[in-house]
C-alpha positions as CSV (number, residue, x, y, z in Angstrom):
1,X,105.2,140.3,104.3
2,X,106.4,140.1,100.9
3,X,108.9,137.8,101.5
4,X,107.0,135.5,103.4
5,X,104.0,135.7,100.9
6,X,107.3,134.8,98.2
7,X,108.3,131.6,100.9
8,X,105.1,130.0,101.2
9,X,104.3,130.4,97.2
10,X,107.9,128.9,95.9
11,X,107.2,126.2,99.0
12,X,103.6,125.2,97.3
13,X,105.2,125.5,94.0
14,X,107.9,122.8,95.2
15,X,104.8,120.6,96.5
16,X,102.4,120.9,93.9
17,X,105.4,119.8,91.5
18,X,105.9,116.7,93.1
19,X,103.8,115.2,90.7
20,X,105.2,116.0,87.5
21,X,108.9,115.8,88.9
22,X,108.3,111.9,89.7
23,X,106.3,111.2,86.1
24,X,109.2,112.9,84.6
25,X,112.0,111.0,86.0
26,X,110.5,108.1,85.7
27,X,110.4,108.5,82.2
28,X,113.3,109.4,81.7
29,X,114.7,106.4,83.0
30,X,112.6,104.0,81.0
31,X,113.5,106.2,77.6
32,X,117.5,106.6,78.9
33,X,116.6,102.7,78.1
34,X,115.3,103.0,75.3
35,X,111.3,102.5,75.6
36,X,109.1,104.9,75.0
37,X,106.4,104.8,78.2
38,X,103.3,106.5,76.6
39,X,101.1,105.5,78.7
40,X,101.5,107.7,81.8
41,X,98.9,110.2,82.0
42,X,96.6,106.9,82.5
43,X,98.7,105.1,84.2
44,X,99.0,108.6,86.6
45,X,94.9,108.4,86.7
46,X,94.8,104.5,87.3
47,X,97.7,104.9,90.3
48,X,95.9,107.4,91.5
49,X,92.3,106.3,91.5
50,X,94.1,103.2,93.1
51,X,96.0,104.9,95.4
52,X,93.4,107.2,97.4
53,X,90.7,103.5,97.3
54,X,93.2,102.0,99.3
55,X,93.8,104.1,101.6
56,X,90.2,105.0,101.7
57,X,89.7,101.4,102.3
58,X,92.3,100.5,104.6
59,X,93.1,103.8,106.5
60,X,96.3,103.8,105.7
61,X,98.1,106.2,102.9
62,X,101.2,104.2,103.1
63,X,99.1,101.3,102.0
64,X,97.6,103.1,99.0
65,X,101.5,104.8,97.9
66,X,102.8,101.1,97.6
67,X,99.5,99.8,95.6
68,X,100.1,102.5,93.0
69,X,103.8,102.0,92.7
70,X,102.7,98.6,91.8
71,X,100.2,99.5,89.4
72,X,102.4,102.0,87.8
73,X,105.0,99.0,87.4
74,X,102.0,96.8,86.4
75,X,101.3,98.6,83.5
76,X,104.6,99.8,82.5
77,X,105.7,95.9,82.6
78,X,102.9,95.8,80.0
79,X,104.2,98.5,77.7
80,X,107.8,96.6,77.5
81,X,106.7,92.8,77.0
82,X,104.4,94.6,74.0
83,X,107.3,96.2,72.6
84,X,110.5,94.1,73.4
85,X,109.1,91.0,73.6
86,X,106.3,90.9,71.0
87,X,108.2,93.9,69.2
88,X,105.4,95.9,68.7
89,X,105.2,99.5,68.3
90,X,106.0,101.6,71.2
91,X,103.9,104.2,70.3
92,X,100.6,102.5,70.0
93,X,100.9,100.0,72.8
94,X,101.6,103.1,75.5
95,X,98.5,105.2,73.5
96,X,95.9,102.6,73.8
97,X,97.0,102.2,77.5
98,X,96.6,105.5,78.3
99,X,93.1,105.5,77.0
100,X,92.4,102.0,78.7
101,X,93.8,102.7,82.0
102,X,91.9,106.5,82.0
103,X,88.6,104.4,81.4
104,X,89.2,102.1,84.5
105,X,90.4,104.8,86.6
106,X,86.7,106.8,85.8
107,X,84.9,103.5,86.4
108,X,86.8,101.9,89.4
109,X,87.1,104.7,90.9
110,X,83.4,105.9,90.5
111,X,82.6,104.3,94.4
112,X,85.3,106.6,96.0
113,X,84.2,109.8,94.2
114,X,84.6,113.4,96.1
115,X,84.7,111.1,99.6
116,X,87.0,112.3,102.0
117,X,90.1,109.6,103.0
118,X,93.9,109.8,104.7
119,X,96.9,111.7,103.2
120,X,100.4,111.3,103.3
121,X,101.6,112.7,106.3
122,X,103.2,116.4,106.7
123,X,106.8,115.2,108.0
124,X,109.0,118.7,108.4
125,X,112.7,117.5,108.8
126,X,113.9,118.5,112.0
127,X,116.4,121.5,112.5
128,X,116.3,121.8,108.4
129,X,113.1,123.3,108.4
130,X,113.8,126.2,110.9
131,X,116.5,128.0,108.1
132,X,115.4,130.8,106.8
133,X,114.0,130.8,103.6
134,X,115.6,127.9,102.1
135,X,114.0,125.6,105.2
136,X,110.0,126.3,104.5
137,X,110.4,125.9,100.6
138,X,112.6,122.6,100.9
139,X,112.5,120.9,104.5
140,X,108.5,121.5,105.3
141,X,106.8,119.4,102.9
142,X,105.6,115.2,103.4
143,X,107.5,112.1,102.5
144,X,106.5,112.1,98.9
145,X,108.0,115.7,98.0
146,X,111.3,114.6,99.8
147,X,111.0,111.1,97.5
148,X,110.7,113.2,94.3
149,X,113.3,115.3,95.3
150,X,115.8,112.2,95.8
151,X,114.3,110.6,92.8
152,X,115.6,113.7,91.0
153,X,119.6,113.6,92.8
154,X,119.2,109.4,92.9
155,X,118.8,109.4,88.8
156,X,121.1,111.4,87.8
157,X,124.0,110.1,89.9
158,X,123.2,106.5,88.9
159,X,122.8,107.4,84.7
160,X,126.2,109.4,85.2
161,X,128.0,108.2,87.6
162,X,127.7,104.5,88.5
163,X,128.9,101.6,86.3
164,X,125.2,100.1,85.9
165,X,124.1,103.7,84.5
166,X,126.6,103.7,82.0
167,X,125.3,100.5,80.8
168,X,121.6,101.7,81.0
169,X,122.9,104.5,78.6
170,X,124.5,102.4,76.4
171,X,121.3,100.0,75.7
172,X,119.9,103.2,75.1
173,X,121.9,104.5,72.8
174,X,124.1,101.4,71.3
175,X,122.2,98.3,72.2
176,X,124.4,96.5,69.6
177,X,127.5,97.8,70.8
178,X,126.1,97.2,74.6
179,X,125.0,93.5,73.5
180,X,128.6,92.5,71.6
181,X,130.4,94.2,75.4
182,X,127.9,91.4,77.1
183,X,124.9,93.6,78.3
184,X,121.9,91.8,78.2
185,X,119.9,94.7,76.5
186,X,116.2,93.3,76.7
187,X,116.7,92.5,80.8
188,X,118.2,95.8,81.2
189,X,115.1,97.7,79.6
190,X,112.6,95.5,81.4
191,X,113.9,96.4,84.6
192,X,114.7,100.3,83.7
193,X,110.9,100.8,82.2
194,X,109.2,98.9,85.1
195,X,111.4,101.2,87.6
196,X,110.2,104.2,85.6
197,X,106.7,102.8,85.9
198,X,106.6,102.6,89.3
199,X,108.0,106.1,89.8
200,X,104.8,107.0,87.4
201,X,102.6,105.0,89.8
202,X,104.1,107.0,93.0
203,X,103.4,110.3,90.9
204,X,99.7,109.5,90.9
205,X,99.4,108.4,94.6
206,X,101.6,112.0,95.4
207,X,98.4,113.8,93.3
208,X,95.8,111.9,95.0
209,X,97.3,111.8,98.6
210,X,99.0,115.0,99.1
211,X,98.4,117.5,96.4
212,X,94.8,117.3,95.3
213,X,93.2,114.9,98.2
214,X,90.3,112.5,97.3
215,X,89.2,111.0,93.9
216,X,87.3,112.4,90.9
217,X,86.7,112.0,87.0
218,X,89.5,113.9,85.6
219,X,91.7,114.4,88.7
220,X,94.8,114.3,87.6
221,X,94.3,117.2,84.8
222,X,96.3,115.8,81.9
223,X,99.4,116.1,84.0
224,X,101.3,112.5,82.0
225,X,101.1,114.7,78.7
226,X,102.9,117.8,80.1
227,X,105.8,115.3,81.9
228,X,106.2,113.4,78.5
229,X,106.6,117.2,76.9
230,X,109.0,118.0,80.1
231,X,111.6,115.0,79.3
232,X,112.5,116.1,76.1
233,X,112.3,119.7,77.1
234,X,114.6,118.4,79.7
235,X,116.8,116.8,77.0
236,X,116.4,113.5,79.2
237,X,118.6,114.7,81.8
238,X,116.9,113.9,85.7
239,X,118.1,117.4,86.7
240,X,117.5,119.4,83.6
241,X,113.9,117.7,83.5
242,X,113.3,118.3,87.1
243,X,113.8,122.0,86.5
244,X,111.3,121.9,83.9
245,X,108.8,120.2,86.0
246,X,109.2,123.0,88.8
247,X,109.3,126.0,85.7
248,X,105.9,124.7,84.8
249,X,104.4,123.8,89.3
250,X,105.5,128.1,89.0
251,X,103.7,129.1,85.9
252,X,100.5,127.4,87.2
253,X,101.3,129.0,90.3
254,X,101.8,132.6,88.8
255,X,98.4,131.7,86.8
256,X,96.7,131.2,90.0
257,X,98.1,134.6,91.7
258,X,97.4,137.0,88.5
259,X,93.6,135.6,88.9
260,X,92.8,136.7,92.1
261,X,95.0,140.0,91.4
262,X,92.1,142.7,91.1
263,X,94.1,144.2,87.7
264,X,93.3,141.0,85.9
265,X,89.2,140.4,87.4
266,X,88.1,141.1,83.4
267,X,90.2,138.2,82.1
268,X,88.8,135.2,81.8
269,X,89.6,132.4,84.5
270,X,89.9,129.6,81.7
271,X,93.7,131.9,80.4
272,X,95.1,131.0,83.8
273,X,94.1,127.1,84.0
274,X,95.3,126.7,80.7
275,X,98.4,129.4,79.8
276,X,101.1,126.9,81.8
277,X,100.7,124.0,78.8
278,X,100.8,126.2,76.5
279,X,104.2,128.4,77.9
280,X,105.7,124.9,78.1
281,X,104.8,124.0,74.8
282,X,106.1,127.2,73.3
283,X,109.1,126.7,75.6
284,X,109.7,122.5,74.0
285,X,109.2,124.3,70.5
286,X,111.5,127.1,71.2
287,X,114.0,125.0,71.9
288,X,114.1,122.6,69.3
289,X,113.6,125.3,66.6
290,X,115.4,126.5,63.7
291,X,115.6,130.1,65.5
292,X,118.0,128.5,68.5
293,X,119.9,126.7,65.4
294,X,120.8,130.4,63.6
295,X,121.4,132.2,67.1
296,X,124.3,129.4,67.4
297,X,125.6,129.8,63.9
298,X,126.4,132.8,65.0
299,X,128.9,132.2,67.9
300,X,132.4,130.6,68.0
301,X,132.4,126.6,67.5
302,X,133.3,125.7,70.7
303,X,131.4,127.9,72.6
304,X,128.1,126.9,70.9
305,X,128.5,123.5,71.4
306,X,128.7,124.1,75.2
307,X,125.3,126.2,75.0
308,X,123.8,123.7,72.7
309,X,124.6,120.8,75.4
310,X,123.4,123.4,78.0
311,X,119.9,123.8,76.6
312,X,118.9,121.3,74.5
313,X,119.4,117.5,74.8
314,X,119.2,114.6,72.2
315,X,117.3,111.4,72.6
316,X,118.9,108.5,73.0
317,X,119.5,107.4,69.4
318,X,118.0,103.6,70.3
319,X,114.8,104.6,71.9
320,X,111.1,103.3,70.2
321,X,114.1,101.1,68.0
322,X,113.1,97.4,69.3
323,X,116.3,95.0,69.7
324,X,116.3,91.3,68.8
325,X,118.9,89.5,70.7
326,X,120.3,86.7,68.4
């Protein structure tokens, strides 16, 4: 019993994830370029809002997942003509999006409030699925947790291992250096943000068609913040940040399981919702405090170099830096 109860919680934590994991790749991508996407927790509404009114409208979820990809794109497309081709500040262009799309999401959406519409289909991978253990939590999920899952192996191999990756990285971290070896750097970072958008986009339609179903004010609970917090916590590696995002789908899940424990009935309910954001933010300041700094002082060179690489990550030393192609 316990070990089933263990299956089907670690199998909702991989599901209810899906979310984050996507948001957080995508990001990564469009920062591994060198722009800074600050827009996506209303970009995450606005796909989503968009997302379940399409396939409210149309019956068909797969409908609605494509609409939101294109919205996430949409806006992210917005976010780097601002910034590389007006070359104006990162930063503000992605916060006053945020805001703007969270406004139409609530007023758009405001028709297809708390109705009920179609979800992404439950698709369990055949003969996968049947292993013990490891098939329930990986192989019995729908198309969108497999996609996030690939978007997590499918970034990393083509940042580290294909020739167009190293290139991304290099506009990232050397757009001069990448521009005088004949990169175009502004193409490259259009293309890498408005493929991190649309991963953004397919983050909200995941939250509105498969983990939290329908359409409300406030659906998507913030979740844009917390994958902006997970890429640097990540150190802007795909696989590093998609461990993050499934640390925090578990501490919301552990939050969840300590409230309907009868030991904890005193405690108030509003400790659970909350205590994931702030373990990850203590986590992201952990991290990339002093403390860790002395702790490695303390070990031989080489070997603290390795755990330094291991748990923390740098940012790419040309992102928010705009680049003017002479």
């Amino acid at each position: 019993m316990e070990t089933g109860f263990l299956v089907l919680t670690l199998a909702s934590v991989v599901a209810a994830a899906t979310p984050v994991v996507l948001a957080a790749v995508g990001e990564t991508i469009s920062e591994k370029g060198g722009v800074i996407n600050l827009s996506l927790d209303g970009s995450i509404a606005l796909a989503a809002m968009a997302a379940f009114a399409v396939a409210f409208t149309t019956g068909s979820a797969t409908a609605g997942v494509l609409v939101a990809m294109v919205v996430g794109a949409l806006v992210a497309l917005i976010v780097a003509f601002a910034s590389i081709t007006l070359l104006q500040e990162q930063v503000a262009v992605g916060f006053v999006l945020t805001m703007l799309c969270a406004a139409l999401a609530d007023f758009l959406g405001n028709p297809f409030v708390r109705k009920r519409g179609p979800s992404v289909a439950h698709v369990p991978i055949p003969f996968l699925s049947d292993v013990p253990i490891v098939g329930p939590i990986l192989f019995d999920h729908d198309l969108v947790v497999y996609l996030a899952m690939l978007s997590v192996v499918g970034a990393w191999w083509w940042i580290y291992k294909t020739q167009p990756g190293l290139k991304l990285q290099g506009v990232g971290e050397r757009p001069e250096s990448a521009f005088a070896r004949g990169v175009n750097v502004n193409r490259y970072r259009y293309v890498y943000t408005v493929v991190g958008g649309a991963l953004v986009g397919l983050a909200g339609a995941s939250y509105s068609l498969s983990v939290k179903l329908g359409w409300s004010h406030g659906h998507t609970s913030g979740i844009g913040w917390i994958a902006l917090a997970i890429v640097i916590f990540g150190g802007w590696n795909p696989l590093r940040v998609a461990l993050g995002a499934y640390l925090f789908g578990l501490l919301k899940a552990l939050g969840s399981i300590l409230q309907r424990n009868p030991a904890f009935a005193n405690v108030p309910t509003q400790v659970f919702s909350s205590a994931p954001f702030a373990l990850m933010i203590f986590a992201l300041l952990l991290v990339n405090s002093e403390v860790v700094e002395r702790l490695l002082a303390l070990l031989p060179t080489r070997l603290a170099r390795r755990i330094d690489r291991a748990i923390r990550g740098r940012p790419p030393a040309g992102l928010g830096q705009p680049f003017v192609q002479e």
